[in-house]
N, C-alpha and C positions, 0 to 999 in steps of 0.2 A: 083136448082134454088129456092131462098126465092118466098114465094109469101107472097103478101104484102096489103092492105088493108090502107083506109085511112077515120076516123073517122072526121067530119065536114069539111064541102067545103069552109067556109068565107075565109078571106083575105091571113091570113098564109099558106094557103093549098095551092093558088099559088106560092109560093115557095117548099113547099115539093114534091108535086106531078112531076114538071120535075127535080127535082135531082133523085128519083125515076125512070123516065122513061128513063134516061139517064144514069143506072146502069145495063150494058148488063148481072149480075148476077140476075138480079130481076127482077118480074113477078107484075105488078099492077093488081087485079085481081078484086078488089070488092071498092064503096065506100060508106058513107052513111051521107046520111044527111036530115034533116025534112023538106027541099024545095025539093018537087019534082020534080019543074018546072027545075031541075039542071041535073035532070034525062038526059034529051038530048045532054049535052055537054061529055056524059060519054058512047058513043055508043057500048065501045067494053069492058066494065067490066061489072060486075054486080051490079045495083044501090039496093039499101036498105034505109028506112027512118028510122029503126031500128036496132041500134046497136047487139041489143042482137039477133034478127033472123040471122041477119049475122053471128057473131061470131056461132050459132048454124048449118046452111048450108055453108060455108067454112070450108078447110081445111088452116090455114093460118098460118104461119111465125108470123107475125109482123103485127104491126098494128100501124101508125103514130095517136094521139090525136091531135086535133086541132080543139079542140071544146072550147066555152065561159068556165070560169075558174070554175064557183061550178057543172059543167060536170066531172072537171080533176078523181077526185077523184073516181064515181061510174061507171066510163069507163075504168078505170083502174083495179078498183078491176072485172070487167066482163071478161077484156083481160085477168089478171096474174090468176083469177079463173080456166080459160078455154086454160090454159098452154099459153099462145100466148105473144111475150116477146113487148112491149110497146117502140113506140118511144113520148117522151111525149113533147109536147111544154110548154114550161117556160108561168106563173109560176108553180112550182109544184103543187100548189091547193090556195087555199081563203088564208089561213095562217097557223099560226106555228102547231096550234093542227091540222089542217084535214091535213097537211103534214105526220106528226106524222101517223095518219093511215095508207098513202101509207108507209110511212117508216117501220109499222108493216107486209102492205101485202110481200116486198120486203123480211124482214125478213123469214116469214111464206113460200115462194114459193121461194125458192132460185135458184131451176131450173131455173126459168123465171128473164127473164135481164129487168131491169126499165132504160130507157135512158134518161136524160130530155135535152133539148135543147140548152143553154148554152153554142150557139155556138162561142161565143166574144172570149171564152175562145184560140179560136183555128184562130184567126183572127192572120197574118204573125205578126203584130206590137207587142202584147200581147204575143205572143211565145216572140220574140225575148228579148222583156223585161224581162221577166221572167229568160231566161238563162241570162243575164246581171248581175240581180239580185246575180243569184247562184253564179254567175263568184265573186262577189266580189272583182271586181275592182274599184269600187267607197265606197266599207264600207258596212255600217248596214246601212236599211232602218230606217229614222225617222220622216217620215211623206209622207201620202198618200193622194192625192186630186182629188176626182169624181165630174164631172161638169154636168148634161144634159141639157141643156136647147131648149126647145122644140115647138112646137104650135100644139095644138089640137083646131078646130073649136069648137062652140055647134052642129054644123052639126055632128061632130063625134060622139058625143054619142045619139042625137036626131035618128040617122039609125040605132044603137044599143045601144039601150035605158040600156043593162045591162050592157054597161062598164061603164053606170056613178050612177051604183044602187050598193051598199055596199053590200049588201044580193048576190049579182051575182057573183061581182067581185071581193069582195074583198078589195079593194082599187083603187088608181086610179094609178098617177103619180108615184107611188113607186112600185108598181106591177108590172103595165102594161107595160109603158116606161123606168124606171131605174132599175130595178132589176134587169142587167144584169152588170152595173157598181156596185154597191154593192156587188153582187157574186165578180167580179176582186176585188173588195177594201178587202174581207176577205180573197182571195186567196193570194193573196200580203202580207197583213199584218200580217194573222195566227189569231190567239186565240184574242176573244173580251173582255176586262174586261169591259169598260163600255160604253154607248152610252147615250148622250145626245140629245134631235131631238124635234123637233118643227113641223107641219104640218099646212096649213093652205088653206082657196081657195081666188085667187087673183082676180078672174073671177066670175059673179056671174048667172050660167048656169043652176041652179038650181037644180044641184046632188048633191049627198049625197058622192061622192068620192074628197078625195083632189088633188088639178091643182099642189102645190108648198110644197116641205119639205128638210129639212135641218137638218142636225146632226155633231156633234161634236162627232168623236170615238176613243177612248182611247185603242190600241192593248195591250194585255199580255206583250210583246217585248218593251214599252216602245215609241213606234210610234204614233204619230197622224193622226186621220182622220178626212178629212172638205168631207161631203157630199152633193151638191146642187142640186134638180131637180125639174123642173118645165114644165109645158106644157103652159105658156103664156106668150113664148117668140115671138116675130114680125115673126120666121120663127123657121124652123129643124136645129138650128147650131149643128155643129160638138159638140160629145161629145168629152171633155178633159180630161186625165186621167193621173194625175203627180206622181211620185213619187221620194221625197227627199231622200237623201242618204248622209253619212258623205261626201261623197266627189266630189258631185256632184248632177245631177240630170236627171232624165228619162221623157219625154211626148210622150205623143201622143194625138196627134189634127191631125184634115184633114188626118184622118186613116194613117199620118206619124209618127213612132219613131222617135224620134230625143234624142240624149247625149248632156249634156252638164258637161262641165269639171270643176277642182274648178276655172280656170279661165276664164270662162264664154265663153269658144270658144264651140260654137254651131256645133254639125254634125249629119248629118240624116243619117237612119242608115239602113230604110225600108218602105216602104207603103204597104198598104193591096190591096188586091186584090176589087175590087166594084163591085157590083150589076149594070146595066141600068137601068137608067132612072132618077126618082124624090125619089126614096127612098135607095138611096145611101148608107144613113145614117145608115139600117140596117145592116151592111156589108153582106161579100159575105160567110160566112163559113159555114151556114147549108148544102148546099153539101157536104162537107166535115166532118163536124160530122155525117150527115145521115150515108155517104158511110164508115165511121170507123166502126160506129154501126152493120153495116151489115155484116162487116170481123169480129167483137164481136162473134157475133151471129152463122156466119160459122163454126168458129175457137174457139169457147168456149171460148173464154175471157173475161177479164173484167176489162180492162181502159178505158174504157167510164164514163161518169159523172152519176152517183147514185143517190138516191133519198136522201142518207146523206150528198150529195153533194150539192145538192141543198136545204138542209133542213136549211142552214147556214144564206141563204139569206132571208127566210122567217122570221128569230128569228131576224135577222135585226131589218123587217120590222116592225114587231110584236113589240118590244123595242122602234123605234120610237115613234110609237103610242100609245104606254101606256107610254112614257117619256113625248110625248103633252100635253096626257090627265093630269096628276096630276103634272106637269110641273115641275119635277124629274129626276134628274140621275138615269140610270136603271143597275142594276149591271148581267150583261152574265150569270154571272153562274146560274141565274135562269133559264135560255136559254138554253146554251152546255152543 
């Protein structure tokens, strides 16, 4: 039986913690977080406010991250120091360089499995696209289109003042909320030759992270991409994720695939499985990337999502914003 351990209690952790509990292979044993007042909801593990005395009195398996993002990075390096194989919450770290580090410890510790979260990938509509894709019944892909549009109050970052502080986060709207469509748009499209990107804040909440960004992406392959995401939209709509094809076309909105044909006869193909409640929107797959992870880890494998796998989507982001900044074409290869 894995024993298992889980690094910060905030919002995400609600999700992890019962897929976890709901894995008759796996043992929740320890978790920690610097509210101790959290200590009571946790009666039959062992609470810790310090990562590192834990990782020191445990014997542990794995360890879930889900701590604020300039965390990701020296939690990491304390887990894969101390042989223990990391389930990491997206994004991999601040950006492309402090990525770049975990990708050195990954290197360095090959024993130890790094998994980042990047569960979209594994949502039914996204699979199925994907074989669609390979099938090549519609052609070559020549154009790919990521949509989020979202709503974040002030209230959301006024209760956590570091998702809207640069120094913490990282970024805002591209990190936080869309970086899980830009992972799909490079998985899609392969190799980035150049991106074009704009950031901006539409809202005036007085962070130093951006609410709205946009990029034009030009694939190796000859493909375009339109990226759009924002957090000041009227509510949570559905993200849209299209992708054009000589001879036809693929979506997915309201977590349904749907084909469309060169003559515009529309058919659905699959929907995702959902979450309860008001947060729908996240889909429902981190169960199911958790519990992959964990037959990884049994089973010595290793098709799980990597840290070079996720390092794709940082050099994104990282390109946008130096694309804003001097308001430039930025060419990949500086990147990959």
């Amino acid at each position: 039986m894995l024993k298992v351990a889980v690094i910060g209690l905030g919002d995400i952790s609600k999700i992890h913690i019962p897929a976890i509990k709901e894995n008759s292979n796996v043992a929740l044993v320890a978790v920690c977080d610097t509210n101790t007042n959290l200590k009571e909801s946790f009666p039959d593990v062992h609470f810790y406010h310090d990562y590192h005395e834990m990782l020191e009195k445990e014997e542990l398996d794995c360890v879930h991250i889900c701590l604020p993002h300039h965390l990701h990075y020296p939690a990491t390096k304390a887990c894969v120091e101390k042989g223990v194989h990391v389930l990491l919450e997206k994004p991999l770290a601040r950006n492309a360089e402090e990525g770049m580090f975990i990708a050195e410890l990954e290197e360095q510790h090959k024993e130890v499995k790094i998994c980042v979260a990047f569960q979209n990938r594994l949502n039914e509509s996204f699979e199925m696209l994907q074989e669609l894709i390979q099938s090549e019944e519609y052609g070559k892909v020549t154009g790919i289109k990521g949509l989020v549009t979202w709503f974040r109050p002030k209230e959301y970052y006024d209760v956590k003042p570091w998702r809207g502080t640069f120094k913490l986060a990282g970024g805002g709207v591209m990190i936080n909320q869309a970086i899980h469509t830009l992972d799909q748009m490079q998985l899609v499209g392969g190799p980035i030759k150049t991106i074009r990107g704009s950031i901006d804040n539409l809202v005036d909440y007085g962070y130093d992270v951006e609410d709205t960004a946009t990029a034009n992406i030009q694939f190796a392959n000859g493909a375009t991409g339109l990226f759009f995401a924002t957090v000041t939209n009227a509510t949570n709509s559905s993200v849209e994720f299209q992708v054009i094809l000589e001879k036809g076309k693929l979506t997915i909105k309201d977590s349904i695939l749907t084909k469309t044909n060169e003559d515009g006869i529309k058919e659905r193909v699959v929907e995702d499985s959902k979450l309860p409640g008001s947060k729908f929107y996240y889909g429902a797959s981190h169960s199911k990337l958790i519990h992959h992870f964990y037959n990884c880890i049994e089973n010595d494998t290793d098709d799980y999502i990597h840290v070079k796998d996720a390092q794709k989507s940082m050099e994104m982001i990282s390109a946008i914003r130096r694309s804003s900044e001097i308001k430039k074409t930025i060419k990949m290869e500086v990147y990959q």
